[in-house]
N, C-alpha and C positions, 0 to 999 in steps of 0.2 A: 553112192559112197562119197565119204571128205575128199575132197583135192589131195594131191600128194604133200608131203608133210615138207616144214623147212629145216635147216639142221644149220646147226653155228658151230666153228669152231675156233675156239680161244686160241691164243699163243701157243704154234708147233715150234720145237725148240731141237731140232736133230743132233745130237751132241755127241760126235765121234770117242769113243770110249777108249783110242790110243791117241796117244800124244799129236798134235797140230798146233796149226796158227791159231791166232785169236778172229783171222781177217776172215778164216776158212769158218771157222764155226759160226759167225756172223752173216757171210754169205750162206750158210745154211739154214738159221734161225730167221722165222717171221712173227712178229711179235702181235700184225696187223693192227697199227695203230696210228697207222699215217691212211687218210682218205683216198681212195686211187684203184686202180685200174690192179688184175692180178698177175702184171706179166711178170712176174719175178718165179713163175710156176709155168710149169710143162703143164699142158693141156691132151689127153692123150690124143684124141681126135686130132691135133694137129701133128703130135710126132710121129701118128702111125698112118695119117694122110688119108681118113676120113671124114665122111658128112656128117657124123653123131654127136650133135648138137643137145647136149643132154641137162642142159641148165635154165632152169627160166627167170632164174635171178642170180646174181652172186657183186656181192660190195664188198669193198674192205671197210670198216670203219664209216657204214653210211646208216644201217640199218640201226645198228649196234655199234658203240663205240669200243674199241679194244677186241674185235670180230670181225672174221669172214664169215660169210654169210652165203648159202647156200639152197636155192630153191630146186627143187633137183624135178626134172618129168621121170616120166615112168620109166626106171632103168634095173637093172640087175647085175653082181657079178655071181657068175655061175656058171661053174662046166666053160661052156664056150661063148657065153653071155659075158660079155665086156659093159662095165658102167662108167660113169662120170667118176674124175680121175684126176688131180693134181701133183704133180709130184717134180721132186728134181734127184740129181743121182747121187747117189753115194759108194766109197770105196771104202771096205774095208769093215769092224767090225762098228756100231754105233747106238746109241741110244736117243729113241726119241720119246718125247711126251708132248701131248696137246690137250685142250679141255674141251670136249665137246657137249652142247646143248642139243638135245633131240626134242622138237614141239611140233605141234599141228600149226597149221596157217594161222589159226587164231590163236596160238602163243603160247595159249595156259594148259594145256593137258599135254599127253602123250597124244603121239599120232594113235590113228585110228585105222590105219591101212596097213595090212603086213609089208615084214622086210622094210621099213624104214627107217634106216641106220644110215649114221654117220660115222669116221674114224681112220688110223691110220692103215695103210695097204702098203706092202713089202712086194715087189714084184720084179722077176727075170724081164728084160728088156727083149721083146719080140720084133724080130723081121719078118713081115708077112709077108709067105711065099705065093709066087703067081705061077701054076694058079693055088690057091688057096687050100691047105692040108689042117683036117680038126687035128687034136692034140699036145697044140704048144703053149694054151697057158699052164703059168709056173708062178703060184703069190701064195699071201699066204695074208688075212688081215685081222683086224682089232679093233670091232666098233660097240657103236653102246647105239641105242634106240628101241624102238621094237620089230619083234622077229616074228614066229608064227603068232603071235597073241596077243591081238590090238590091245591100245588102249596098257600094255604092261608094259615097262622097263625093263631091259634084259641089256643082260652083253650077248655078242655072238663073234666066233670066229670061224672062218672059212679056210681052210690048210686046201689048197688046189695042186695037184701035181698030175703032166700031163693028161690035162682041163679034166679031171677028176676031180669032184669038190668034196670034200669031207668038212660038216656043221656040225659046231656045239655053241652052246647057252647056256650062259648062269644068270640067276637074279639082279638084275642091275636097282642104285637107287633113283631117286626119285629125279626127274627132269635135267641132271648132268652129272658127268661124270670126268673124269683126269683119266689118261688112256698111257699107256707106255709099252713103246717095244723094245726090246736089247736084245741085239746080237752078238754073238760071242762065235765067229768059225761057223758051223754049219745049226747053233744051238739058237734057239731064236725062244723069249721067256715075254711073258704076253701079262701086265700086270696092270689094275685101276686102282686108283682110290675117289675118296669124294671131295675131300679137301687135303690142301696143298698140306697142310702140317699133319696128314693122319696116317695112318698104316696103310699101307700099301697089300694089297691081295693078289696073290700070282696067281693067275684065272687057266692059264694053260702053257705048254710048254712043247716046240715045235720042231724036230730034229729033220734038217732040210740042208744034206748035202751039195744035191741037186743045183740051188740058187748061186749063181758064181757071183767073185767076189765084189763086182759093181752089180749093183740093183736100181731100180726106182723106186724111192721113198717117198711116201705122200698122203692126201687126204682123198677120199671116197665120200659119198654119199648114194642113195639109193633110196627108190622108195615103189608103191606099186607095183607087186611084182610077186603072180606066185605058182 
């Protein structure tokens, strides 16, 4: 098989949908256009105080200019499978959008290995109990790459509730995509387009009282994995 695929994503912009500062919505938004290191993002492995080192590349602005940049080893989120994972917190209801590019190592086509996606991930903040109990993941995500069918562009969402995973897909186009989550209270509306000035397509719609009112918001990747 191909190596695991790389995945880029553009300018995540989290933008709280009730009124704030200007300083809050900026410490939210990464535009990734200064060259550097990504500590301005929660790493899950380091907030949940494991060894799952699950990147084998990631730049800001090295690879790709105006990109993070994202080599991901063989990860998954699913059920009780935790993946590679950035994210910071947020209160309250919010809107986020980011542009992700999903390609093979060598650039020009779609990956070739299922589950290679990249996008945003909505997730209840976990305490890992010792000793250790299945059943507490609680996300819900929004990526674009390919899913069961190499080689294809697709969207796919993941709705997990007590690490129950429920997938769907729809046709995605061709090598990137614009991704958007809004929350509204417990209503979470999951929408792409291709270009910044085009229609917007609400792909799914996600009723998740469940999620209290701080979450982690962030970006995922994933690839080999089935």
């Amino acid at each position: 098989p191909l190596p695991p695929s790389r995945s880029t994503a553009g300018s995540s912009r989290p933008t709280p949908a009730i009124a704030t500062t200007a300083d809050e919505v900026r410490r939210l938004s990464d535009e990734f256009n200064h060259p550097g290191p990504i500590d301005d993002w929660t790493r899950l492995f380091a907030a949940e105080g494991h060894s799952l080192h699950l990147l084998e590349q990631a730049d800001v602005s090295k690879t790709e200019s105006g990109w993070l940049t994202l080599v991901p080893r063989s990860n998954a989120w699913y059920q009780e499978f935790r993946g590679e994972y950035l994210f910071k917190m947020i209160d309250g209801d919010f809107m986020t959008t980011t542009r992700v590019r999903a390609l093979s190592r060598q650039g020009d086509f779609a990956p070739r290995i299922t589950y290679s996606l990249a996008g945003l991930l909505v997730r209840a903040p976990r305490t890992l109990p010792q000793p250790w109990q299945p059943g507490g993941e609680n996300y819900l995500f929004h990526t674009f790459g390919v899913s069961g069918q190499p080689g294809v562009w697709q969207f796919q969402t993941m709705n997990t509730t007590g690490s129950e995973s429920r997938i769907a897909t729809s046709d995605g186009p061709e090598g990137d995509a614009i991704l958007r989550v809004l929350r509204v209270g417990p209503h979470f509306v999951l929408a792409a387009t291709k270009r910044e000035d085009g229609d917007w397509r609400i792909l799914w719609r996600h009723h998740r009282p469940d999620l209290p009112p701080v979450v982690q918001v962030g970006l995922m990747c994933s690839t080999d994995w089935v």
